[in-house]
SERO-677233 format. One record per residue (C-alpha): residue number from 1; residue in three letters; x, y, z. Coordinates in steps of 0.5 Angstrom, whole numbers, plus 500, padded with zeros to 3 digits. Example, Ala and Ser with C-alpha at 12.3 -4.5 7.8 and 13.67 -1.06 7.14 Angstrom:
2
- 1  ALA  525  491  516 $
- 2  SER  527  498  514 $
//
This chain:
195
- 1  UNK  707  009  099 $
- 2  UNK  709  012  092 $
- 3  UNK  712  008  087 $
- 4  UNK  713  011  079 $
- 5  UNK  714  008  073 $
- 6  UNK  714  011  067 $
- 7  UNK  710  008  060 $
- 8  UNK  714  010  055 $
- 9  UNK  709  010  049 $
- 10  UNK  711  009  041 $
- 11  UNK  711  014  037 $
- 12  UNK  705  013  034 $
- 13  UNK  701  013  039 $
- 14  UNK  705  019  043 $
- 15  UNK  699  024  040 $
- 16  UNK  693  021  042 $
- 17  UNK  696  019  050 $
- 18  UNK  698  027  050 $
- 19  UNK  690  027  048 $
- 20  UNK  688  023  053 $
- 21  UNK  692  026  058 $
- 22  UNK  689  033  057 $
- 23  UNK  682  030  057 $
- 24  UNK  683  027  063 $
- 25  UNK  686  033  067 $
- 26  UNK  680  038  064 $
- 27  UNK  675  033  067 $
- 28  UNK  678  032  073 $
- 29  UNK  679  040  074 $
- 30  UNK  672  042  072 $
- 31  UNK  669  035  078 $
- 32  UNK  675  039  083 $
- 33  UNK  673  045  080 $
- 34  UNK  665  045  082 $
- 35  UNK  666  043  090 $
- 36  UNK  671  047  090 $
- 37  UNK  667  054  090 $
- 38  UNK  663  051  097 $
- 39  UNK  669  051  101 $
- 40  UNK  670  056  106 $
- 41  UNK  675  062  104 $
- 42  UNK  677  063  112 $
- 43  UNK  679  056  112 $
- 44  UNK  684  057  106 $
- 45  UNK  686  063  109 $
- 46  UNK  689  060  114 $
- 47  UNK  692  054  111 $
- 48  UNK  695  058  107 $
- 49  UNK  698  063  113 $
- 50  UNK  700  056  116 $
- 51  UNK  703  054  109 $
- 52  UNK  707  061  109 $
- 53  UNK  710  059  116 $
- 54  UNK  712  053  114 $
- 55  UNK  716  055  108 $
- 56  UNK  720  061  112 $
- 57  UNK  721  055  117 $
- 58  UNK  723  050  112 $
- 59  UNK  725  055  106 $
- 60  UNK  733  058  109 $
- 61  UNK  733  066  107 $
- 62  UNK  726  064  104 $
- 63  UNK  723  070  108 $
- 64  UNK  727  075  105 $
- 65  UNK  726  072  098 $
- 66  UNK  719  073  099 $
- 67  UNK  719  080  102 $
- 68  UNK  723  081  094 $
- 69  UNK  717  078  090 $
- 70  UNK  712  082  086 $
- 71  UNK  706  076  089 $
- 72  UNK  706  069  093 $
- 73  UNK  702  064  091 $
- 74  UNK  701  059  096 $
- 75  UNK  698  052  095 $
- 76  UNK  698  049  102 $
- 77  UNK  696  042  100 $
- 78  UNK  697  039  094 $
- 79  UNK  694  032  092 $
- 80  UNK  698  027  088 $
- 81  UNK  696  020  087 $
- 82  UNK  691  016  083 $
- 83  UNK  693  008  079 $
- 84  UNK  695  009  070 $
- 85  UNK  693  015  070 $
- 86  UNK  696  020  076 $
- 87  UNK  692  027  078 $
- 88  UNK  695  032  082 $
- 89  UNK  689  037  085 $
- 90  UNK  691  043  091 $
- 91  UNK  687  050  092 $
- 92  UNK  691  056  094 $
- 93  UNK  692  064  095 $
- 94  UNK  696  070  091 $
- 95  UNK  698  074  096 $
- 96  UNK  701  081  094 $
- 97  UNK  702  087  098 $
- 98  UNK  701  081  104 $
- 99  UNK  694  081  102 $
- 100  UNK  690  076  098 $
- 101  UNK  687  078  092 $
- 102  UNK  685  072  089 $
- 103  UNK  684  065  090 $
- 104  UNK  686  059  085 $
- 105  UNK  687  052  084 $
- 106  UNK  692  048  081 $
- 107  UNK  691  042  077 $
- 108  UNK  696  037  073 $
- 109  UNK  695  029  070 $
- 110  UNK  700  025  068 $
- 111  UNK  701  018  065 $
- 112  UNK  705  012  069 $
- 113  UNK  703  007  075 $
- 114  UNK  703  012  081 $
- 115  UNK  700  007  087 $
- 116  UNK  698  011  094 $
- 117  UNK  697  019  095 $
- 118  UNK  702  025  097 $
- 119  UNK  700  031  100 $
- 120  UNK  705  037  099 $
- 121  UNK  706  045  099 $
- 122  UNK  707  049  092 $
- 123  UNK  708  056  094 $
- 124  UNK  711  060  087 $
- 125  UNK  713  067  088 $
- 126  UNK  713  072  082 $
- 127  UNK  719  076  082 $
- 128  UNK  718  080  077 $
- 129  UNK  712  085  076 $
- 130  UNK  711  084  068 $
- 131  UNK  710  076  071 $
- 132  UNK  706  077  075 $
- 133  UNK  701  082  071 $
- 134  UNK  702  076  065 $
- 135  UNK  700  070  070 $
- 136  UNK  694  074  073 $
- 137  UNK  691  077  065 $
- 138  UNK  691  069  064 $
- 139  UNK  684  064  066 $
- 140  UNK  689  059  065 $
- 141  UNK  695  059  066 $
- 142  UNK  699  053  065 $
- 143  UNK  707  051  067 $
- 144  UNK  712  050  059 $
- 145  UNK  706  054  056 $
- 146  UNK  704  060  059 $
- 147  UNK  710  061  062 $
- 148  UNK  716  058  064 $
- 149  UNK  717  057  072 $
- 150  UNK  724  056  076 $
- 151  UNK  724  049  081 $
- 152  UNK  728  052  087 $
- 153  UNK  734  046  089 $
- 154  UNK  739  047  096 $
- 155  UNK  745  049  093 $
- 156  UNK  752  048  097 $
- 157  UNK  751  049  105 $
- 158  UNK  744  048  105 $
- 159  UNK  743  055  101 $
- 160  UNK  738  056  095 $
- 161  UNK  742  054  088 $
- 162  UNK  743  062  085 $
- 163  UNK  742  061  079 $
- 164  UNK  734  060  080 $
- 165  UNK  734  066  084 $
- 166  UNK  735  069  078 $
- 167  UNK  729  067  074 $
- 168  UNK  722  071  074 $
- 169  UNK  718  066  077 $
- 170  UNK  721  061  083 $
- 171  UNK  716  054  085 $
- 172  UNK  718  051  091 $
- 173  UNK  715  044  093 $
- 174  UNK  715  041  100 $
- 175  UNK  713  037  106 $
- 176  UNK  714  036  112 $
- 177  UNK  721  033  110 $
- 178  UNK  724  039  107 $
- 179  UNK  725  041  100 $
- 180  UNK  722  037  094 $
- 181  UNK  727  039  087 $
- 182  UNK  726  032  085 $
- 183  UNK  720  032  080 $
- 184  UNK  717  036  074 $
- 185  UNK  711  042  075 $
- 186  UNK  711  042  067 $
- 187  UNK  703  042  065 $
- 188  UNK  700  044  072 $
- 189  UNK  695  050  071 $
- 190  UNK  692  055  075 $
- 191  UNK  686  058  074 $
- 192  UNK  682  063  079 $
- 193  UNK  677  062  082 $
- 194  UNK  670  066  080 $
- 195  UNK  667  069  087 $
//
């Protein structure tokens, strides 16, 4: 169960609560960071194949759109939860040419009381060669800062929205229920694996 409530802090005291929330997302990004390199490639690769078929099935005209982007990046399980301060952490794959040239990990925090853990499936396809030639120069990419990234809404009769296929990157966010477009990605960033 998940339940979000929001602390809205004083004007003085936005600066150092914007402080602590960076700290905590670079700690918990350097502790994931560390065990991540000692997973296994192959299994991510089949997750991340997994999570592929899942969003063509779940996505409508996903495939398509896919088959138009420059890149794919799949994250097959993001973790979000934590009490005061929320974190989200996943590992995941840039396909491009439908192959995997990299490996990364996404990670985000966040201030509120979020009570219980979610699991769900980010996939971004970059639409553009430019943006994608940029996210891959970066070591740190993060959403609102390096780059601004479109969230996919269901628009009239279950279709995507047509203004967001419009823009250089798409996020699409899901579980097994469907489509999420109800939260923000502002603040995740994604840096490479070293292999």
């Amino acid at each position: 169960m998940t339940c979000s409530r929001s602390i809205t802090p004083s004007p003085e005291h936005g600066p150092a609560l914007k402080a602590f929330s960076l700290v905590v997302a670079l700690a918990l990004s350097l502790s994931w960071a560390t065990t991540a390199t000692a997973a296994s490639w192959e299994r991510l690769d089949n997750e991340v194949r997994q999570a592929i078929r899942n969003f063509y099935a779940t996505v409508p005209g996903s495939r398509e759109l896919a088959g138009e982007a420059a890149g794919m990046l799949v994250f097959p399980g993001v973790v979000a939860g934590g009490l005061v301060v929320g974190g989200e952490y996943g590992e995941g794959a840039l396909i491009v040419g439908g192959r995997t040239v990299d490996y990364y990990n996404t990670a985000s925090a966040s201030l509120g009381l979020t009570v219980g853990a979610q699991v769900k499936t980010q996939v971004l396809l970059f639409m553009s060669t430019r943006a994608l030639e940029q996210f891959r120069a970066s070591r740190g990419w993060e959403i609102g800062v390096d780059g601004d990234v479109a969230l996919a809404r269901s628009g009239a009769e279950d279709t995507l929205d047509r203004d967001t296929l419009q823009e250089p990157i798409i996020a699409f966010v899901f579980t097994n229920k469907g489509l999420m477009y109800n939260l923000s990605l502002e603040g995740s960033k994604f840096t490479r694996f070293d292999q």
